[in-house]
C-alpha positions as CSV (number, residue, x, y, z in Angstrom):
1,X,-61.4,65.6,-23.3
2,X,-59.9,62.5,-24.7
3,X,-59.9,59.6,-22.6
4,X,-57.1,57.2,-22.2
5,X,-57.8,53.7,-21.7
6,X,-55.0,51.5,-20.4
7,X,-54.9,47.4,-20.5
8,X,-53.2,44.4,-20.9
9,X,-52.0,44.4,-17.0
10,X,-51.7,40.6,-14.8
11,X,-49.9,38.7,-12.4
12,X,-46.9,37.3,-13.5
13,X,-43.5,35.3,-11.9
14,X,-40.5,37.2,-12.3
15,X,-38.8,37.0,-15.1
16,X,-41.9,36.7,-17.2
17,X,-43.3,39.2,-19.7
18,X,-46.8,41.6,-20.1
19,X,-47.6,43.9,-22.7
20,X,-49.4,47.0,-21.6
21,X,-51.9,49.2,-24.3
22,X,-52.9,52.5,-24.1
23,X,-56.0,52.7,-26.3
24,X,-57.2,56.9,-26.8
25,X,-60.5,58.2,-27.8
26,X,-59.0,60.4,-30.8
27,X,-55.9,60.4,-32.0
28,X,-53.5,62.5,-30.5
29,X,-50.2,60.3,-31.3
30,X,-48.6,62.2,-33.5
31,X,-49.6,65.6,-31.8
32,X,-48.5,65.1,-28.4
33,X,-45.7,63.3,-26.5
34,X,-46.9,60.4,-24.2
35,X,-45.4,58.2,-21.6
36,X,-46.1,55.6,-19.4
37,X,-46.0,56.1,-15.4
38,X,-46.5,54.1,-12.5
39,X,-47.3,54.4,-9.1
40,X,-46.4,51.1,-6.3
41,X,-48.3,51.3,-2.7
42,X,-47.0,54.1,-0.7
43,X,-44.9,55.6,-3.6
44,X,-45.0,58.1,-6.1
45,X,-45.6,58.4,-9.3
46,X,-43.1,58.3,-11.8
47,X,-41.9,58.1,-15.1
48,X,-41.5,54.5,-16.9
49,X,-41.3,55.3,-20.4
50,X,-42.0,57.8,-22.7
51,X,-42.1,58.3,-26.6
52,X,-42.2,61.7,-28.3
53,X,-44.3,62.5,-31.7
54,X,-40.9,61.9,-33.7
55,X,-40.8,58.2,-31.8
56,X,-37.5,59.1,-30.1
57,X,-37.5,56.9,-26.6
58,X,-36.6,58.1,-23.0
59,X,-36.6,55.6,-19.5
60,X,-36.2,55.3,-16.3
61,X,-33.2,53.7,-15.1
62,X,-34.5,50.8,-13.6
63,X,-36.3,49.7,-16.6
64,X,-34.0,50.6,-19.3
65,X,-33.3,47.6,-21.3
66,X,-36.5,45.4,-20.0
67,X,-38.9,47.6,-21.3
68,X,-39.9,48.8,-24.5
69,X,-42.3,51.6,-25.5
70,X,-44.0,52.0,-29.0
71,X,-46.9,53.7,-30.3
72,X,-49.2,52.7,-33.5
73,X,-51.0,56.1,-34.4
74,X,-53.9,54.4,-36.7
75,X,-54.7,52.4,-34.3
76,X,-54.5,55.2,-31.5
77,X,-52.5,53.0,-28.9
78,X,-49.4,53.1,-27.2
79,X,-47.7,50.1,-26.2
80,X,-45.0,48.9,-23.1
81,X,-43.3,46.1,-23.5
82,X,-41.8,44.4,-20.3
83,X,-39.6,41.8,-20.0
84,X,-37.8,40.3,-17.2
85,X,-40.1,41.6,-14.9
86,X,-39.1,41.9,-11.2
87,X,-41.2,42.2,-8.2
88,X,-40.2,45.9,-8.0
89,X,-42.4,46.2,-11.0
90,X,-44.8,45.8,-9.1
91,X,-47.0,48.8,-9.5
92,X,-50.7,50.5,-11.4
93,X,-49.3,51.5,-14.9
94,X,-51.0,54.8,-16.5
95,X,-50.5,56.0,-20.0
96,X,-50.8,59.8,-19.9
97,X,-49.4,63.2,-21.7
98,X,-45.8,63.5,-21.1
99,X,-45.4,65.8,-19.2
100,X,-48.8,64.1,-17.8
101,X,-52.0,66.2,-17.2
102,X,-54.0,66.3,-14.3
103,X,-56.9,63.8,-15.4
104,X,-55.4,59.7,-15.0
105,X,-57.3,57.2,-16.0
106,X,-58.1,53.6,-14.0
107,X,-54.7,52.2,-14.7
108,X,-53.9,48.7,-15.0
109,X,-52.3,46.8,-12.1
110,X,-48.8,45.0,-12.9
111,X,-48.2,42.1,-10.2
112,X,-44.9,40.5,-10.2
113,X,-44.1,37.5,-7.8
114,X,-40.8,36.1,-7.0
């Protein structure tokens, strides 16, 4: 099973900027869509951001235009960008299939303060 290894996660004021990485054990980049997702206390999980093998970009509504997402398949990692964060942000950001599989990995928590 590959694993999935997400970082890059902080606290931040709003209107700053983090850059999350999705590090996976093999490379799967150019086989397999992937996305980012997040889930905020007492929600569930959605969709962020999500990047198909051909590179073309889908996002949710609320983060289109702050956020960026990017892959680099030699180096097996998938990137978010996000800018002008917002305390509705606020959330633990997985990488994962897209549509996601069962197994999530740790995450990385996103705080935003206003």
């Amino acid at each position: 099973q590959v694993q999935l290894v997400e970082s890059g996660g902080g606290s931040v004021q709003a209107g700053g900027s983090l850059r999350l990485s999705c590090v996976a054990s093999r490379n799967i980049f150019s086989t397999y869509d992937m996305a980012w997702y997040r889930q905020a206390p007492g929600e569930q999980r959605e969709l962020v951001a999500g990047i198909t093998t051909a590179e073309k970009t889908n996002y949710a509504g609320s983060v289109q235009g702050r956020f960026t997402i990017t892959k680099d398949n030699a180096k097996k990692t998938v990137y978010l960008q996000m800018n002008s964060l917002k305390p509705e942000d606020t959330a633990l950001y997985y990488c994962n299939y897209w549509p996601p599989r069962a197994f999530w990995g740790q995450g990385t928590q996103v705080t935003v303060s206003s």
